[in-house]
PDB file of N, CA, C, O and CB in Angstrom:
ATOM      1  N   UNK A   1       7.010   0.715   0.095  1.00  0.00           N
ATOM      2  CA  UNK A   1       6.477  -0.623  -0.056  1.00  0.00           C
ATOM      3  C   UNK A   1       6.766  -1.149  -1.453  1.00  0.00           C
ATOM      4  O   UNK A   1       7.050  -2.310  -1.747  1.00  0.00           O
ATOM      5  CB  UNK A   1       4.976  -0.638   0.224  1.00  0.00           C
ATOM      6  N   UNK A   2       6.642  -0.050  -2.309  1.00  0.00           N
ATOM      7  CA  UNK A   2       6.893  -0.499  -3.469  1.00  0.00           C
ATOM      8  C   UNK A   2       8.049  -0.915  -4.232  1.00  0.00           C
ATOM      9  O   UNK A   2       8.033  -1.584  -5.265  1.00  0.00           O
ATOM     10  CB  UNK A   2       6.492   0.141  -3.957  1.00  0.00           C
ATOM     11  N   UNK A   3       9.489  -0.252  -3.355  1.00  0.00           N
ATOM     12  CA  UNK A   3      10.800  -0.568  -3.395  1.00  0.00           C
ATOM     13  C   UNK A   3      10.701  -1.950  -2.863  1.00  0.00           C
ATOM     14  O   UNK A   3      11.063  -2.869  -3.597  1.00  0.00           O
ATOM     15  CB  UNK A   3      11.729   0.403  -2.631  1.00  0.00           C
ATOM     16  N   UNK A   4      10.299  -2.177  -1.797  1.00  0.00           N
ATOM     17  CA  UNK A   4      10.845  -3.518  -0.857  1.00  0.00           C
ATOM     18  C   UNK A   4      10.477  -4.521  -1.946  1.00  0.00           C
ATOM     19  O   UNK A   4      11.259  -5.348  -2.415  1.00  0.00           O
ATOM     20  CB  UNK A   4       9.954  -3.883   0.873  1.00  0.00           C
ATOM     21  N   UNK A   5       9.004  -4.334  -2.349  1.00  0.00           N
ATOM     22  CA  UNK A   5       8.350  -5.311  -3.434  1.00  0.00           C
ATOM     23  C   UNK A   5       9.493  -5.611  -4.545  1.00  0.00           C
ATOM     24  O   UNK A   5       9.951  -6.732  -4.769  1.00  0.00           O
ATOM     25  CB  UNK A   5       6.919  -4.558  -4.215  1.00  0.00           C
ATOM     26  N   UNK A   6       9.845  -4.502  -5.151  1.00  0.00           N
ATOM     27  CA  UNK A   6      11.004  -4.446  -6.596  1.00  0.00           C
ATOM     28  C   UNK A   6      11.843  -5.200  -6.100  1.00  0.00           C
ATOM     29  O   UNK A   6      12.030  -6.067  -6.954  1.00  0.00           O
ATOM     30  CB  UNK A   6      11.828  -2.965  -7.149  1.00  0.00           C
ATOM     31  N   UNK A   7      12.740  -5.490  -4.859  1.00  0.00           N
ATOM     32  CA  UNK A   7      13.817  -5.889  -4.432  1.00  0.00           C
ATOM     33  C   UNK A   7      13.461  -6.708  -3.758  1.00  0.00           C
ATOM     34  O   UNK A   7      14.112  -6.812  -2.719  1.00  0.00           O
ATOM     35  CB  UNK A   7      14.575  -5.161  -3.957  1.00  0.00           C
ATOM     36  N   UNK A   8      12.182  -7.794  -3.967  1.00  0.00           N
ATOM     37  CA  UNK A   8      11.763  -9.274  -3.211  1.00  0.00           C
ATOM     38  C   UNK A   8      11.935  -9.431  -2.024  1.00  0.00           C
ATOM     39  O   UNK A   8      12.073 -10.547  -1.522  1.00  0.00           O
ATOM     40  CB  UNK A   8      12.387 -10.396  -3.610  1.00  0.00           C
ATOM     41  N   UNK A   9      11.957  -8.240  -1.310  1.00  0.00           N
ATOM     42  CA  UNK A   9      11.976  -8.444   0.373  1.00  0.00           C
ATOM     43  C   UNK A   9      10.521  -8.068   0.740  1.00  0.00           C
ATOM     44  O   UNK A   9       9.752  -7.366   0.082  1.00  0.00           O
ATOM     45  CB  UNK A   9      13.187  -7.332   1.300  1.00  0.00           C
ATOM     46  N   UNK A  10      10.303  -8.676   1.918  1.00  0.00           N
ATOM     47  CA  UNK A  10       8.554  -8.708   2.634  1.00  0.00           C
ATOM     48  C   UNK A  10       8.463  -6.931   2.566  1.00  0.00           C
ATOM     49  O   UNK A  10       9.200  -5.945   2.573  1.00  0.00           O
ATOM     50  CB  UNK A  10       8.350  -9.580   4.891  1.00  0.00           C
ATOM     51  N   UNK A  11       6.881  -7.345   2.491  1.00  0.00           N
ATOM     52  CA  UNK A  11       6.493  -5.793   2.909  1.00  0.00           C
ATOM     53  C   UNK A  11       5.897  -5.894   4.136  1.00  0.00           C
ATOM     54  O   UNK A  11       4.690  -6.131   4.084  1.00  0.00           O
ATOM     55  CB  UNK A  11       5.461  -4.989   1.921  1.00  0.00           C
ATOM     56  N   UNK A  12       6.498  -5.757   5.493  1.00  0.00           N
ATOM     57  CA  UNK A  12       5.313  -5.603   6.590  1.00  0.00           C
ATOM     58  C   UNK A  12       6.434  -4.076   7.613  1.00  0.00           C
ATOM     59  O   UNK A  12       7.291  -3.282   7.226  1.00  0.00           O
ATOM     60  CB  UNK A  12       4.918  -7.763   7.814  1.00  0.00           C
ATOM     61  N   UNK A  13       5.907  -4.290   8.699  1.00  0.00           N
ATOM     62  CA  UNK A  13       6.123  -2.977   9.367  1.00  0.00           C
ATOM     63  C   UNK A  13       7.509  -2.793   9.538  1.00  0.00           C
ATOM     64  O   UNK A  13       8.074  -1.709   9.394  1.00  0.00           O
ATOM     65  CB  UNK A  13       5.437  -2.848  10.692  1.00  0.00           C
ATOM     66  N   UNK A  14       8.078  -3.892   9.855  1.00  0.00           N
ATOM     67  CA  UNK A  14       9.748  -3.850   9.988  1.00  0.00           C
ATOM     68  C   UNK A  14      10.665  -3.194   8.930  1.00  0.00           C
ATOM     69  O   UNK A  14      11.349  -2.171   8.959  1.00  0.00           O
ATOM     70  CB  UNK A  14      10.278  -5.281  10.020  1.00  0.00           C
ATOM     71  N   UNK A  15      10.457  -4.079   8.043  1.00  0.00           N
ATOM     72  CA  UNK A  15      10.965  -3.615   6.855  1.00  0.00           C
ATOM     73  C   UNK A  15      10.309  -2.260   6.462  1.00  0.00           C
ATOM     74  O   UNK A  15      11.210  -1.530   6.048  1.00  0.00           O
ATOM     75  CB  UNK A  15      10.777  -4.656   5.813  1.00  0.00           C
ATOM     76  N   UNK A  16       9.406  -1.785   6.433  1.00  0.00           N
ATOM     77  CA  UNK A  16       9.300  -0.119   5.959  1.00  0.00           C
ATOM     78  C   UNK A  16       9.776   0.566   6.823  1.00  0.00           C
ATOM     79  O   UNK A  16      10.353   1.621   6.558  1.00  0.00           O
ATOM     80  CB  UNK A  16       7.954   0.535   5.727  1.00  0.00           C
ATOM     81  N   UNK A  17       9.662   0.201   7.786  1.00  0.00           N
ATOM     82  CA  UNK A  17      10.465   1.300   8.687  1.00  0.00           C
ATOM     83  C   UNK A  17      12.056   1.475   8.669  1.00  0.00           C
ATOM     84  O   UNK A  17      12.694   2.497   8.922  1.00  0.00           O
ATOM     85  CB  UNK A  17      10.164   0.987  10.146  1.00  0.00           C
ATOM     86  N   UNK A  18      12.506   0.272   8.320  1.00  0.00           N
ATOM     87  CA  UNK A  18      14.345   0.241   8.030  1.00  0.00           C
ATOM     88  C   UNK A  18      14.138   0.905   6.711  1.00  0.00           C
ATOM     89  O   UNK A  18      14.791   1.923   6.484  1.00  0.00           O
ATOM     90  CB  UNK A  18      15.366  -1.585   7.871  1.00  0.00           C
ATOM     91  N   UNK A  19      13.319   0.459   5.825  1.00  0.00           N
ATOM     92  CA  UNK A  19      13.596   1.265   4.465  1.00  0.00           C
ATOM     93  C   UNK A  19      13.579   2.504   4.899  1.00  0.00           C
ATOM     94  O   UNK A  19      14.731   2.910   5.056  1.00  0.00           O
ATOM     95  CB  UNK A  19      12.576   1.110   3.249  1.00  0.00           C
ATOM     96  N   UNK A  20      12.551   3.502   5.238  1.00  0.00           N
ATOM     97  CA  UNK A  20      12.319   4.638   5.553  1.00  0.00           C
ATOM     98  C   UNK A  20      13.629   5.137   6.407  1.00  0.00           C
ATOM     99  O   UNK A  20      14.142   6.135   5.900  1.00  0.00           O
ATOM    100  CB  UNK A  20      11.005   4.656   6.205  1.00  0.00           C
ATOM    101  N   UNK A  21      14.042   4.836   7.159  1.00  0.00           N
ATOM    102  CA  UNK A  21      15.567   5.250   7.815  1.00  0.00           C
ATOM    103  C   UNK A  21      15.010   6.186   8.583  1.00  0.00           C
ATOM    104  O   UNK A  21      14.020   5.911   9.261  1.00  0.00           O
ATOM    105  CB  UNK A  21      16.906   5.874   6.806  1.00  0.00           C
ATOM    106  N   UNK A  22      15.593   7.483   8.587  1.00  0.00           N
ATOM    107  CA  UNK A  22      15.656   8.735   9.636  1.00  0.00           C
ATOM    108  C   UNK A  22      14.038   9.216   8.801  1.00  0.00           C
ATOM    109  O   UNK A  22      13.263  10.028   9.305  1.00  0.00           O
ATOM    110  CB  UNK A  22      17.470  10.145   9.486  1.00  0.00           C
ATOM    111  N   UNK A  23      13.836   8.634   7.701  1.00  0.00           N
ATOM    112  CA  UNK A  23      12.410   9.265   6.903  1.00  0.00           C
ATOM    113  C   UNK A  23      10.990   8.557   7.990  1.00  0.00           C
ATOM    114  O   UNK A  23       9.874   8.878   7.581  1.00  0.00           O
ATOM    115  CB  UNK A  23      12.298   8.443   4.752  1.00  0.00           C
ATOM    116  N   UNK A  24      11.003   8.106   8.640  1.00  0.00           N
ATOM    117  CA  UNK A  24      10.008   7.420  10.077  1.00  0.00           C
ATOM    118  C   UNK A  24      10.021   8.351  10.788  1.00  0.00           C
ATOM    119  O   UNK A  24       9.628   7.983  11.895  1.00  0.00           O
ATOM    120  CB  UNK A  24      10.499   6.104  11.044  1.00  0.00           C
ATOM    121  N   UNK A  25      10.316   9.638  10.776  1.00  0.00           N
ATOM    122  CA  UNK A  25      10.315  10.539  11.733  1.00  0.00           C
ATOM    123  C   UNK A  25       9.268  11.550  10.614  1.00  0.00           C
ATOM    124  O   UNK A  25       8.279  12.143  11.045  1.00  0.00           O
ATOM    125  CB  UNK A  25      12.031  11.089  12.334  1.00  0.00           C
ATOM    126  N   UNK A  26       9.554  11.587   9.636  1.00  0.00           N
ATOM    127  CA  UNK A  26       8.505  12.730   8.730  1.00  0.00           C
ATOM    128  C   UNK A  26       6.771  12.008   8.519  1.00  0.00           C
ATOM    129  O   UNK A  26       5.805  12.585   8.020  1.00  0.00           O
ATOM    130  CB  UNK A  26       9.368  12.985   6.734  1.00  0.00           C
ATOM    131  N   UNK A  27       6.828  10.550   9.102  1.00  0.00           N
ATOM    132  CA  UNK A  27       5.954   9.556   9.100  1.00  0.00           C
ATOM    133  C   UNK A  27       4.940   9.191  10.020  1.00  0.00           C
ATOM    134  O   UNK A  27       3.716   9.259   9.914  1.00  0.00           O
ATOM    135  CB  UNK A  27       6.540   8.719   9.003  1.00  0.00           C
ATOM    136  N   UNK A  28       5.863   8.683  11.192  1.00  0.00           N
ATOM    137  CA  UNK A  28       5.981   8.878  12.515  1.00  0.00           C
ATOM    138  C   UNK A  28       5.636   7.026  12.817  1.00  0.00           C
ATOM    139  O   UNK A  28       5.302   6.230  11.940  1.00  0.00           O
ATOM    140  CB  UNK A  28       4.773  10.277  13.191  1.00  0.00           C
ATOM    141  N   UNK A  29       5.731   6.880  13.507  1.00  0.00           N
ATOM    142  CA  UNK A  29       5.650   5.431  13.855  1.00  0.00           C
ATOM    143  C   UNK A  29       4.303   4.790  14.239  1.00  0.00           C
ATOM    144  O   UNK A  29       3.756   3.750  13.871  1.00  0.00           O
ATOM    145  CB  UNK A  29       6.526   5.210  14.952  1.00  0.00           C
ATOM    146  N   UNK A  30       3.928   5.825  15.161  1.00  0.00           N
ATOM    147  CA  UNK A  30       1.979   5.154  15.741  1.00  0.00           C
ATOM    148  C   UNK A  30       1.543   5.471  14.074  1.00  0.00           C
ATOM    149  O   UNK A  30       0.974   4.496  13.584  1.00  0.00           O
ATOM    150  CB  UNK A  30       0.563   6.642  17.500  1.00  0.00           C
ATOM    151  N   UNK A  31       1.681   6.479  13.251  1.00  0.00           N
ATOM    152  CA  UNK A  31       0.658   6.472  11.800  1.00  0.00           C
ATOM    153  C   UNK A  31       1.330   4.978  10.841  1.00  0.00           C
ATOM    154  O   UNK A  31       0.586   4.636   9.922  1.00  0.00           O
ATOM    155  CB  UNK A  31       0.973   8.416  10.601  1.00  0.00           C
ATOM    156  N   UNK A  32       2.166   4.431  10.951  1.00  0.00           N
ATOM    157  CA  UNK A  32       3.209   3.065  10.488  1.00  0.00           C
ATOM    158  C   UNK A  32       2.273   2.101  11.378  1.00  0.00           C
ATOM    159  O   UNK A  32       1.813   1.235  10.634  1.00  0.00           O
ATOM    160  CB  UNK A  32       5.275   3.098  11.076  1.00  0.00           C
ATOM    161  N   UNK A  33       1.765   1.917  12.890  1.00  0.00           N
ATOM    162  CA  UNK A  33       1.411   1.007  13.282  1.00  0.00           C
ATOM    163  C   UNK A  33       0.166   1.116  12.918  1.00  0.00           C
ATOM    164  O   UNK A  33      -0.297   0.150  12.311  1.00  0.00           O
ATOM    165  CB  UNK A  33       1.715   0.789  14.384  1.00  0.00           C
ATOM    166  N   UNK A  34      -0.440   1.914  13.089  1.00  0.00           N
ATOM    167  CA  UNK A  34      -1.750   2.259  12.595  1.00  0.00           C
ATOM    168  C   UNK A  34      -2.232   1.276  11.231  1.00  0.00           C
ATOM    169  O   UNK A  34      -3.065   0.370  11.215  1.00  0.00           O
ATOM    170  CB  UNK A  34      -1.677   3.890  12.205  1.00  0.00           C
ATOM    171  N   UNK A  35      -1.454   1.769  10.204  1.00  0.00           N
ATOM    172  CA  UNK A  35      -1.642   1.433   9.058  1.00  0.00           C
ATOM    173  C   UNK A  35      -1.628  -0.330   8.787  1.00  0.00           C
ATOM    174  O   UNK A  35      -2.292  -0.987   7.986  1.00  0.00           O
ATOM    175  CB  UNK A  35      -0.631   2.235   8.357  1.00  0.00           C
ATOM    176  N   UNK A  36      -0.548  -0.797   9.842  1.00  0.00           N
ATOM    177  CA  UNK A  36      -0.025  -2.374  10.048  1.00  0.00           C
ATOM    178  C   UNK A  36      -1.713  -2.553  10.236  1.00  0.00           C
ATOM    179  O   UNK A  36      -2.439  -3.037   9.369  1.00  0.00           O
ATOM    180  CB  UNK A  36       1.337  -2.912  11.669  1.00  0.00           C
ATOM    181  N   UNK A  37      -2.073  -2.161  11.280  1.00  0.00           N
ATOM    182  CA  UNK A  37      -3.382  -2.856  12.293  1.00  0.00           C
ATOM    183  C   UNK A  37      -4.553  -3.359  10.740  1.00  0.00           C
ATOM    184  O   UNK A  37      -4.907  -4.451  10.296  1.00  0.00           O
ATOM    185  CB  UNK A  37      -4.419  -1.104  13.799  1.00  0.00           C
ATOM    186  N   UNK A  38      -4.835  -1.898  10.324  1.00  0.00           N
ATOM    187  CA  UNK A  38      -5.699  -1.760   9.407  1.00  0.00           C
ATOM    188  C   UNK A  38      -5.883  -3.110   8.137  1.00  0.00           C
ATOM    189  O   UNK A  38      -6.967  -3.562   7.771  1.00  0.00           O
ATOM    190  CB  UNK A  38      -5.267  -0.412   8.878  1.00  0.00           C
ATOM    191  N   UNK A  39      -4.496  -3.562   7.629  1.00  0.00           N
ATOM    192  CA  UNK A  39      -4.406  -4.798   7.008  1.00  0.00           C
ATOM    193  C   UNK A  39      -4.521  -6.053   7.362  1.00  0.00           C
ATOM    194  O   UNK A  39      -4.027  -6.268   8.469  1.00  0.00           O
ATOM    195  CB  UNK A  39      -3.585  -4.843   6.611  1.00  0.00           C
ATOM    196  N   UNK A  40      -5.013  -7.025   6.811  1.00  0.00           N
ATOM    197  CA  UNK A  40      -5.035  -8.024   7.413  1.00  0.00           C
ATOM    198  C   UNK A  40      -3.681  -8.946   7.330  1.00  0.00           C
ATOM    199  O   UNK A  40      -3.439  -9.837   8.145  1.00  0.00           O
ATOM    200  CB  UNK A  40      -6.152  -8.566   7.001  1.00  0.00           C
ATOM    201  N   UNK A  41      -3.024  -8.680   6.472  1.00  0.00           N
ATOM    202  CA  UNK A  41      -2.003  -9.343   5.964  1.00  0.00           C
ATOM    203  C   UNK A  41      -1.314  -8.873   4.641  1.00  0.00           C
ATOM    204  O   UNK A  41      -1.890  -8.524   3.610  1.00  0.00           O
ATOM    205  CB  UNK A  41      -2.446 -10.555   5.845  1.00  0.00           C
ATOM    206  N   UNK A  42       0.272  -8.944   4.912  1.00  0.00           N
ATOM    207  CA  UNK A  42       0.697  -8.003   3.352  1.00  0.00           C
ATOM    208  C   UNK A  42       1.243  -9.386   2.989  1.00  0.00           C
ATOM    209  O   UNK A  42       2.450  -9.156   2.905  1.00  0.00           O
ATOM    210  CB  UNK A  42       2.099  -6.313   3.303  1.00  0.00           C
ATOM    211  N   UNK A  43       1.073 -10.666   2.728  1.00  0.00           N
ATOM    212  CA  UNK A  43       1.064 -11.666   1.791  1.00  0.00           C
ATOM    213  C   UNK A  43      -0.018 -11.367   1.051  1.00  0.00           C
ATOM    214  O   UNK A  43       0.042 -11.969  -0.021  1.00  0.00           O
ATOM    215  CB  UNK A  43       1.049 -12.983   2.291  1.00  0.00           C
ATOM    216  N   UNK A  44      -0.901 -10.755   1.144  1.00  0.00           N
ATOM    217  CA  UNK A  44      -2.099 -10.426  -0.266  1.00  0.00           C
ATOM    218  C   UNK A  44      -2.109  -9.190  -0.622  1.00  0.00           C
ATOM    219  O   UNK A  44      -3.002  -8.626  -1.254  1.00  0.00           O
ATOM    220  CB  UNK A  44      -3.721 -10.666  -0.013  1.00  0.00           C
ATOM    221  N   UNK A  45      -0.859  -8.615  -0.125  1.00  0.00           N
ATOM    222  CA  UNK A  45      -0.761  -7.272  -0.876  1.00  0.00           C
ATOM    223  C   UNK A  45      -0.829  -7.548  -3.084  1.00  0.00           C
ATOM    224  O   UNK A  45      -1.403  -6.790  -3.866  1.00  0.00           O
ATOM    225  CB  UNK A  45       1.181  -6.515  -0.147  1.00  0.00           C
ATOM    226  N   UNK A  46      -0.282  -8.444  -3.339  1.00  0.00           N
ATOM    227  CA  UNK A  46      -0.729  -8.047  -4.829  1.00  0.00           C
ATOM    228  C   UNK A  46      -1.844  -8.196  -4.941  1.00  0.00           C
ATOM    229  O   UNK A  46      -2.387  -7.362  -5.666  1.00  0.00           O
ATOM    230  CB  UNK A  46      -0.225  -8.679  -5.913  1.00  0.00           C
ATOM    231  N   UNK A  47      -2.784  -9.316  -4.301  1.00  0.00           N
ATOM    232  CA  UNK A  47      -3.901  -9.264  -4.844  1.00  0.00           C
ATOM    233  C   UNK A  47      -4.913  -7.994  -4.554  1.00  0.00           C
ATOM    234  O   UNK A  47      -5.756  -7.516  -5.314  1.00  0.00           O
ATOM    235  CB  UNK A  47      -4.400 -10.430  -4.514  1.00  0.00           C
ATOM    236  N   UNK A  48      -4.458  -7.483  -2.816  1.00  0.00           N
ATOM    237  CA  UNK A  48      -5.182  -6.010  -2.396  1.00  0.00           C
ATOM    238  C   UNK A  48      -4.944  -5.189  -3.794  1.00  0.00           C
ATOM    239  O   UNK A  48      -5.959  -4.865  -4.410  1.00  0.00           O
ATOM    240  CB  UNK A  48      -4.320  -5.086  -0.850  1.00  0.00           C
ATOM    241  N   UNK A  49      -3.722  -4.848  -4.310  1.00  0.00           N
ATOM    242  CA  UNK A  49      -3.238  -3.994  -5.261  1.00  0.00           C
ATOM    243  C   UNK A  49      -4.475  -4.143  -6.834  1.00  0.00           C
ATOM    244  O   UNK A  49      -5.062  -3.321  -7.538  1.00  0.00           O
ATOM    245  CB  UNK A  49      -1.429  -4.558  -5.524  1.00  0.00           C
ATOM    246  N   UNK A  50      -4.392  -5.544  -6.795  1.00  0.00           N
ATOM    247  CA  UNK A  50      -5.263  -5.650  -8.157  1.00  0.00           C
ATOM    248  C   UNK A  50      -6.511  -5.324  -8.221  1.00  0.00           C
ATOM    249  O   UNK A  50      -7.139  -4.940  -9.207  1.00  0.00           O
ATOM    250  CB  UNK A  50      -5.346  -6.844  -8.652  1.00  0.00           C
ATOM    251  N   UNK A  51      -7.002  -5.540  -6.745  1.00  0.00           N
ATOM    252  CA  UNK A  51      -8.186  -4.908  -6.730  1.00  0.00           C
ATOM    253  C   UNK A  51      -8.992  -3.320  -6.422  1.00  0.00           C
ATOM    254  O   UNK A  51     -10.119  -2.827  -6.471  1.00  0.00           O
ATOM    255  CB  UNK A  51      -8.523  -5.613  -6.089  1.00  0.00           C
ATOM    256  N   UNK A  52      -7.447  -2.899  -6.051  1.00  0.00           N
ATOM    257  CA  UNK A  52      -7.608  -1.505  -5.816  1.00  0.00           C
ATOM    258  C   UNK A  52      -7.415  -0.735  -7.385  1.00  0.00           C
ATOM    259  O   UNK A  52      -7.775   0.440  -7.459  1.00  0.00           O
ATOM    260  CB  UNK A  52      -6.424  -1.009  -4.605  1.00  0.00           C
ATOM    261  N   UNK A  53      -6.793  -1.473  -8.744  1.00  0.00           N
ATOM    262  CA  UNK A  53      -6.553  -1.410  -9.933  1.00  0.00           C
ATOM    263  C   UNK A  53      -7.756  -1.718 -10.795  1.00  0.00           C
ATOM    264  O   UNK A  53      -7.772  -1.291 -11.949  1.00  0.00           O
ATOM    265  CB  UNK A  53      -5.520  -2.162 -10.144  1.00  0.00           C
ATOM    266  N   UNK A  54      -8.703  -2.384 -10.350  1.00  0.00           N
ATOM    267  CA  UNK A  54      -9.779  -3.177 -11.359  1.00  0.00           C
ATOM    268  C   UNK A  54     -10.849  -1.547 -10.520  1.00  0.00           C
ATOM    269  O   UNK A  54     -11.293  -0.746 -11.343  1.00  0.00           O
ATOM    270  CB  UNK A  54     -10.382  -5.663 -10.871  1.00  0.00           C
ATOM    271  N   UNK A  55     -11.098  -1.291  -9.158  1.00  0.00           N
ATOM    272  CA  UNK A  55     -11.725  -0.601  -9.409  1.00  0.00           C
ATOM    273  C   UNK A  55     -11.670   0.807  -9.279  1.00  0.00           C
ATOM    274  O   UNK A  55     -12.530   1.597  -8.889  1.00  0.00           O
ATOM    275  CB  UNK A  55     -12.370  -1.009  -9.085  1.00  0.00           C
ATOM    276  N   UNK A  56     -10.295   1.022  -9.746  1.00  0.00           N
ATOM    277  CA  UNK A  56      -9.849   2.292 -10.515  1.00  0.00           C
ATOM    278  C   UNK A  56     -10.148   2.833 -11.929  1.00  0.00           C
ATOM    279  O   UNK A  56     -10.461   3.961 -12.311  1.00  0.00           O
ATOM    280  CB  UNK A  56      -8.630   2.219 -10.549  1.00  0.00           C
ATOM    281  N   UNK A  57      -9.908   1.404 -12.736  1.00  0.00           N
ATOM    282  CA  UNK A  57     -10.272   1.441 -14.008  1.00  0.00           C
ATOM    283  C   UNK A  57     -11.290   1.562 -14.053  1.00  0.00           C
ATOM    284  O   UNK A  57     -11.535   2.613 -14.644  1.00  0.00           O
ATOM    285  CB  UNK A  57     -10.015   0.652 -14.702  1.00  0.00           C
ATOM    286  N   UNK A  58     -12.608   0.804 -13.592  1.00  0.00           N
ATOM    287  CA  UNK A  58     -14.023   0.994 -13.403  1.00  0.00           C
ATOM    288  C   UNK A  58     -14.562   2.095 -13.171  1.00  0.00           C
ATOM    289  O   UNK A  58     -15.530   2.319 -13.898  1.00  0.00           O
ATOM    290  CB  UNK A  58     -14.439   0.374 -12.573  1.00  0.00           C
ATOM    291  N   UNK A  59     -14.230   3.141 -12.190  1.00  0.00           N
ATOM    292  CA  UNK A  59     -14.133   4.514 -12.060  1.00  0.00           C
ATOM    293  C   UNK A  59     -14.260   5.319 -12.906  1.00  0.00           C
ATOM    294  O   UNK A  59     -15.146   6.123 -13.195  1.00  0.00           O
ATOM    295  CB  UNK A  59     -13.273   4.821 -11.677  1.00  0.00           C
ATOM    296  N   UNK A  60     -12.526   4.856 -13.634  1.00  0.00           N
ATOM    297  CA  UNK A  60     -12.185   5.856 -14.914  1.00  0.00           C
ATOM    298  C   UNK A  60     -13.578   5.603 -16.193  1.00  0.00           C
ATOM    299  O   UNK A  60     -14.251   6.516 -16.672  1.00  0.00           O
ATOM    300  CB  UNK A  60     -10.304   5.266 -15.711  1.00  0.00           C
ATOM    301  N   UNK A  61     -13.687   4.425 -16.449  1.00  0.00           N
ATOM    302  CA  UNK A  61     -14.601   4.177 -17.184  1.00  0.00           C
ATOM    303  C   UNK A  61     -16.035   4.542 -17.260  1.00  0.00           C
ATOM    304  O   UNK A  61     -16.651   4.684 -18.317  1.00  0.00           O
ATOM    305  CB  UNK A  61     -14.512   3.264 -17.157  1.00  0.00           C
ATOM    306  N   UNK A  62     -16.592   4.706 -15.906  1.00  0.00           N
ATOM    307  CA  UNK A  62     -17.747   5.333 -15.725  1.00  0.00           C
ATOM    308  C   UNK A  62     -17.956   7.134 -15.888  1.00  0.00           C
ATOM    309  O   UNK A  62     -18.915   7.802 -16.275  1.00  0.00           O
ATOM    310  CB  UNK A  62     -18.040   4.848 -14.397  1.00  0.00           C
ATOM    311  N   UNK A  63     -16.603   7.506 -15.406  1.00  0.00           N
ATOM    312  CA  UNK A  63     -16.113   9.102 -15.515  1.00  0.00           C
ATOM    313  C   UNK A  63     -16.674   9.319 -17.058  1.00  0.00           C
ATOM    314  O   UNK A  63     -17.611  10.092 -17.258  1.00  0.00           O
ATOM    315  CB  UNK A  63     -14.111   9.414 -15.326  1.00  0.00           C
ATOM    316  N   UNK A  64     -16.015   8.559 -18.183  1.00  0.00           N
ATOM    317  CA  UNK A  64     -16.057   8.657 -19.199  1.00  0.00           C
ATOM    318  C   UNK A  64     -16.995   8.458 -20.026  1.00  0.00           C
ATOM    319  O   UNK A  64     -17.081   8.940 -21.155  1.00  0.00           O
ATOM    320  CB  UNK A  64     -15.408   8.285 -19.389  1.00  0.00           C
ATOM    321  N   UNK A  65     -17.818   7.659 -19.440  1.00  0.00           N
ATOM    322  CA  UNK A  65     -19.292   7.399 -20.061  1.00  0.00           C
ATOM    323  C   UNK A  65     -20.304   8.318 -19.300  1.00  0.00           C
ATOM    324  O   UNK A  65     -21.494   8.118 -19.546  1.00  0.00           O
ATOM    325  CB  UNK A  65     -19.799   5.734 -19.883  1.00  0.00           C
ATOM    326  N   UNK A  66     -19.942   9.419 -18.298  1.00  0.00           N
ATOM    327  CA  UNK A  66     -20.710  10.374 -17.619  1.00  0.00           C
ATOM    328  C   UNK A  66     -21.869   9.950 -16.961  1.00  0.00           C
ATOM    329  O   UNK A  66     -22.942  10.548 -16.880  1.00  0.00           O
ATOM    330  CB  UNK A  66     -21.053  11.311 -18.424  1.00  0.00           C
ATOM    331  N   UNK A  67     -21.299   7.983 -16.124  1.00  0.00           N
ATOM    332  CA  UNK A  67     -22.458   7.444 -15.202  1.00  0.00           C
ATOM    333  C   UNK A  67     -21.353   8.184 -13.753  1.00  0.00           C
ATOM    334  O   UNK A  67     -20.204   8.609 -13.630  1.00  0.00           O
ATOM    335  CB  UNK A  67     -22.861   5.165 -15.310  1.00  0.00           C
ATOM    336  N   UNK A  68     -22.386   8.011 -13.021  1.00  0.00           N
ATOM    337  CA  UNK A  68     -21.805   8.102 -11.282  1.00  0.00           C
ATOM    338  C   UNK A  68     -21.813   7.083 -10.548  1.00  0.00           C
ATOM    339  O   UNK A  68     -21.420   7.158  -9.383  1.00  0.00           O
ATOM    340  CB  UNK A  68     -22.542   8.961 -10.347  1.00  0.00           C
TER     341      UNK A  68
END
């Protein structure tokens, strides 16, 4: 996903699966559709990304101040 992103082509099921090539078999295709279902849409994949980033950092930050 993160190649297709670098190289400005969509990220949805089609395209990972051509990226992936003969590698959709170490994957498998129902765990690829699966994953499609689960999103609502990969036009908000950066913003999904930023928010999976803001509360990573938040995480790390609490790790470090020894809250839970």
């Amino acid at each position: 996903m993160r190649e297709l992103q670098k190289e400005n082509k969509p990220v949805d099921l089609l395209m990972v699966v051509e990226k992936l090539g003969s590698g959709i078999e170490n994957v498998g295709i129902s765990y690829m559709m699966d994953i499609a279902g689960c999103c609502p849409t990969t036009g908000n994949y950066e913003h999904y990304q930023t928010i999976i980033l803001n509360e990573y950092k938040l995480r790390m930050i609490n790790k470090s101040l020894g809250v839970l």
